[in-house]
N, C-alpha and C positions, 0 to 999 in steps of 0.2 A: 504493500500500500504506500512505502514510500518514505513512513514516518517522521522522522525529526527533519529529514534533509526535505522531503516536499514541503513542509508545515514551513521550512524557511523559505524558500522557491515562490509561496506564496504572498508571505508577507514583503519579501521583496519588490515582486513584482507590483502588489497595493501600494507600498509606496512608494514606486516612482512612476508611478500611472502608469503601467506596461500592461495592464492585463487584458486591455483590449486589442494587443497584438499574440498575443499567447490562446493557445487553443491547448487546454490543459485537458487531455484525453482522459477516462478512466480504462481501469481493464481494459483490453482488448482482446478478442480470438486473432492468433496466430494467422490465421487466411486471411484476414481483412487486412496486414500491413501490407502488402504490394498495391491495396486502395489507397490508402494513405500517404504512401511514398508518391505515387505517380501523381498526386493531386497537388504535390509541391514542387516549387519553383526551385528546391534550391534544398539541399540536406546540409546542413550544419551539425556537427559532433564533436563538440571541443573539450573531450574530455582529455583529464588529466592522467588518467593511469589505466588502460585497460590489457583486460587478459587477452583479446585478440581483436577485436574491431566487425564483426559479424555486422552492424547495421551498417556500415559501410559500403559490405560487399552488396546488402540487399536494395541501398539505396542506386548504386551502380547498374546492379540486374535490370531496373526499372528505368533506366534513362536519365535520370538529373543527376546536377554537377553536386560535387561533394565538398567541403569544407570541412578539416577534420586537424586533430594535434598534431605537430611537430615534434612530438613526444612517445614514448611507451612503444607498443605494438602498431600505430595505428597511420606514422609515416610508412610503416610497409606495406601493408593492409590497402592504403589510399594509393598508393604506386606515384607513377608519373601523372594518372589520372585525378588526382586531389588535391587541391590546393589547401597549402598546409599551413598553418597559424599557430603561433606561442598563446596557447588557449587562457593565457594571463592579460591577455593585449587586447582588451576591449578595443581602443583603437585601428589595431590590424585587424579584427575582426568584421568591425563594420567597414573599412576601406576595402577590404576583401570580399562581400556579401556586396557591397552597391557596385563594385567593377564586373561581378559576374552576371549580376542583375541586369546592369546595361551596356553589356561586350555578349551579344547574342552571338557573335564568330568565337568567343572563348568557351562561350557555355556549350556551344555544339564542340569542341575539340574537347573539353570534358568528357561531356557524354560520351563520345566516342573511344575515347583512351581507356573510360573505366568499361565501355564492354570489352577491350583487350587486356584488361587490368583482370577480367572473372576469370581468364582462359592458367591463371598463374593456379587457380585456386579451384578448378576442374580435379573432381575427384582423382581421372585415372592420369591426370599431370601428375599433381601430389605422390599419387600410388608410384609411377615412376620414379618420380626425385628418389624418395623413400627408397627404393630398391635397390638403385644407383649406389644412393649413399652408403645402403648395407654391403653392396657387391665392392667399393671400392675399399670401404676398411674390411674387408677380409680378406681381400687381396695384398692390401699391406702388411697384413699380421700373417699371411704363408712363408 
């Protein structure tokens, strides 16, 4: 539900009059996010520490451009496809969101890079690497 860290998320937002730009979802079913994603202009995910970046890839699968940390997991995760921000730098953040918002020639070279950005993260890719990696250290340790 969110707890301590939504209950601040919200008071925030009341006071600095932001909540009419905020569409503060509840629950959702898992099948409805590919609705949700395509219905926006623009995915933003400035987190600070994540174990792998999963809405990334999903926001990519769908066609919009992604904004995401310069930080943790999630510079890799976003590839060349994502344009990357110091998720402390409110500043970069919004010079970063209004450039892509109105650079329609960058947001299509987005989109497009993050669907060559999915093909890294393609099951029987991964399955590969993995094999690779296994078959090259046991050939060094023969």
């Amino acid at each position: 539900d969110g707890g301590e860290y939504k209950q601040k998320l919200h008071e925030y937002a009341n006071s600095h009059a932001l909540d009419k730009w905020i569409h503060w979802i509840p629950k959702l079913d898992f099948a409805l996010l590919p609705a949700i994603y395509k219905g926006a202009s623009l995915f933003i995910f400035p987190s600070r520490g994540e174990g792998f970046g999963i809405p990334v890839l999903e926001a990519q699968a769908v066609g919009i451009p992604v904004i995401t940390s310069n930080c943790s997991s999630l510079k890799e995760v976003g590839g060349l496809a994502a344009a990357l921000i110091d998720p402390t730098n409110a500043a970069e953040l919004r010079q970063t969101i209004e450039r892509i918002l109105t650079d329609t020639e960058l947001a299509r070279i987005m989109v497009e890079r993050g669907k060559q950005n999915l093909s890294k993260f393609d099951r029987k890719t991964a399955t590969e690497k993995v094999l690779s990696l296994y078959q090259s250290t046991i050939a060094l340790n023969s």
